[in-house]
N, C-alpha and C positions, 0 to 999 in steps of 0.2 A: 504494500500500500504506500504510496506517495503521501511524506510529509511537505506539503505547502507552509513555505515561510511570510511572514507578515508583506514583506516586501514584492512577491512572487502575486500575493492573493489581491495586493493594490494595484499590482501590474494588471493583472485581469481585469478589475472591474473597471480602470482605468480604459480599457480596449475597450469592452462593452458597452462605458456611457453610464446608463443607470442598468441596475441589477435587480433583480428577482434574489431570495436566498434560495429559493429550488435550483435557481440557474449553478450555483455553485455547488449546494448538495452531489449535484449529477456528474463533476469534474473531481465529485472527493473532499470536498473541503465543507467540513460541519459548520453548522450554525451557528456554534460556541465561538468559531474562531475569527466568523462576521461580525460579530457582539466583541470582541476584545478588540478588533480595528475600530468600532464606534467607540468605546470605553476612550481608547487611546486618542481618540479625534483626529483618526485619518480616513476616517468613512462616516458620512452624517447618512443617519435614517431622516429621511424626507418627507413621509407616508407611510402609509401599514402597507409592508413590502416590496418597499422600494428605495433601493440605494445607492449614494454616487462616492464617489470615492472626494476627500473635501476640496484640491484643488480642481472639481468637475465644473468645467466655463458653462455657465447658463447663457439660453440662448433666448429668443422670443420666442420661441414653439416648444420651450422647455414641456411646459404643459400639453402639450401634442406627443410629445414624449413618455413622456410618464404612463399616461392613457393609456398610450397603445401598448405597453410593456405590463399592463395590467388586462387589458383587454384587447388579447390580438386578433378575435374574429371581427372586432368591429372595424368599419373604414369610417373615417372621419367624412361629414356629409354637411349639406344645407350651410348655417352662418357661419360654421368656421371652415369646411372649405373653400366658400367665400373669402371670410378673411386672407386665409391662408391665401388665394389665388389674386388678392390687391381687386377684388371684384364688388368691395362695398364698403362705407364709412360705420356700419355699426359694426358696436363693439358688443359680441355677445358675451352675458354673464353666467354663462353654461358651454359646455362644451357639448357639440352634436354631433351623434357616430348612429351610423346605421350597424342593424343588427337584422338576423333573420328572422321571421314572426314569431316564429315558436323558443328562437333563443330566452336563456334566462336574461334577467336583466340583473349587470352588474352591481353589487353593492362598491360603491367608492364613497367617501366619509369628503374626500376633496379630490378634483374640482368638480362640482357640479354635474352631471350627466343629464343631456336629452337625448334620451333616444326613440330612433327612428324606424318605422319594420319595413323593409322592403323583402321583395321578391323576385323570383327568376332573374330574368334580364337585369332587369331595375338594380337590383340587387348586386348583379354579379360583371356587368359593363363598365368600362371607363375607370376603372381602380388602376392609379399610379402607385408608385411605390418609392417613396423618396427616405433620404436618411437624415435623420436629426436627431443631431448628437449622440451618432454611432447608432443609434436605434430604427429601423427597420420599422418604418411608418405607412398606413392605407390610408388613399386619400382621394376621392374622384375627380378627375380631369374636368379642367374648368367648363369646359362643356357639357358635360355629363351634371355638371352644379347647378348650372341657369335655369337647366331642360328640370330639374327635382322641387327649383324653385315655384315655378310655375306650375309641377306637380304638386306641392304640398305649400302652396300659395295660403290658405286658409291657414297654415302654423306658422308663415314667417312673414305674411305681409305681401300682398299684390306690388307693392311699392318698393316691396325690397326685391322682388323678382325684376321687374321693370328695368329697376338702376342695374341688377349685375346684367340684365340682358345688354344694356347700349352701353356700359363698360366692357364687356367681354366682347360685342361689334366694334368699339373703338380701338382694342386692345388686339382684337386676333382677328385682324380681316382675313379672307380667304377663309376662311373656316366655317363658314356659312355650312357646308357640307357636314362634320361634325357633329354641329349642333341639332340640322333635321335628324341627322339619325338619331341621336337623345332624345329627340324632342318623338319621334317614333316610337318609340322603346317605352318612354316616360308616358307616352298616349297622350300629349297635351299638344300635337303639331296645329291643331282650330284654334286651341286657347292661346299659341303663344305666334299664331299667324300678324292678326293687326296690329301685335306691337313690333314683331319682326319688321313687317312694312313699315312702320313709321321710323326707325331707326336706322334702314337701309338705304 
């Protein structure tokens, strides 16, 4: 059995970004000896299970981070891939991740959770895959976000669908194509027709 020394176990989570203790459990190195890196203040617990090693550089999506290292089947959806995609001026005070309908819905204590049920398609289309801070993030393709807005128009605002639609035309011309296909998929191409034309 491999002894992991303090310095060797900082090195790792240092790689990883934020950590899970399962994540180490599964490489051999106990719990006991995650807890004596905290004691020592070279590893801050941040949340219930979840850890960065102390010099770990926060980012702005630090919180996109965490999330997804607590809950990986969700893709992050609606105002905060918005955000995340510079496609709106609010600022949500929840974080919104799509889940499958029948998934359980995750306890998190911080930040905030809304979630979202999608399905088939819907569900399972237009998921990018980017990395923040070393963590291995789901997030839907700014177009596949406009086309949800306007699907789930009723939870975030006709008005917020609107702005990311003539942001996302200012922002990614030529990709008119894209968008009808989300806008296919999402079954809103009637709904999100007259504002397309007035923006185009």
């Amino acid at each position: 059995m491999t002894i992991w020394r303090n310095d060797q176990i900082l090195h790792l989570i240092e790689q990883l970004g934020i950590v899970r203790p399962a994540e180490l459990v599964v490489r051999g190195i106990p719990r006991t000896q995650l807890y004596r890196l905290v004691r020592k203040g070279m590893v801050e617990r941040q949340a219930r299970g979840i850890y960065v090693a102390s010099q770990h550089p926060i980012t702005a999506h630090h919180t996109l981070a965490q999330v997804a290292k607590r809950v990986p089947a969700g893709v992050f959806c609606l105002l905060t891939a918005l955000r995340f995609h510079g496609l709106t001026t609010q600022a949500p005070a929840e974080v919104w991740i799509a889940l499958p309908e029948k998934a359980r819905k995750p306890w998190i204590d911080y930040p905030r959770l809304r979630v979202a049920r999608f399905s088939g398609l819907a569900l399972s289309e237009g998921i990018e895959i980017h990395r923040l801070e070393k963590v291995e993030v789901r997030i839907y393709s700014a177009a596949k976000t406009v086309a949800d807005c306007f699907k789930y128009r009723n939870k975030v605002g006709i008005d917020v669908a609107i702005e990311a639609l003539r942001d996302f035309s200012r922002l990614n011309r030529g990709q008119a194509t894209e968008l009808a296909r989300f806008a296919q998929i999402c079954r809103v191409t009637r709904v999100m027709q007259p504002y397309l034309d007035a923006v185009t």
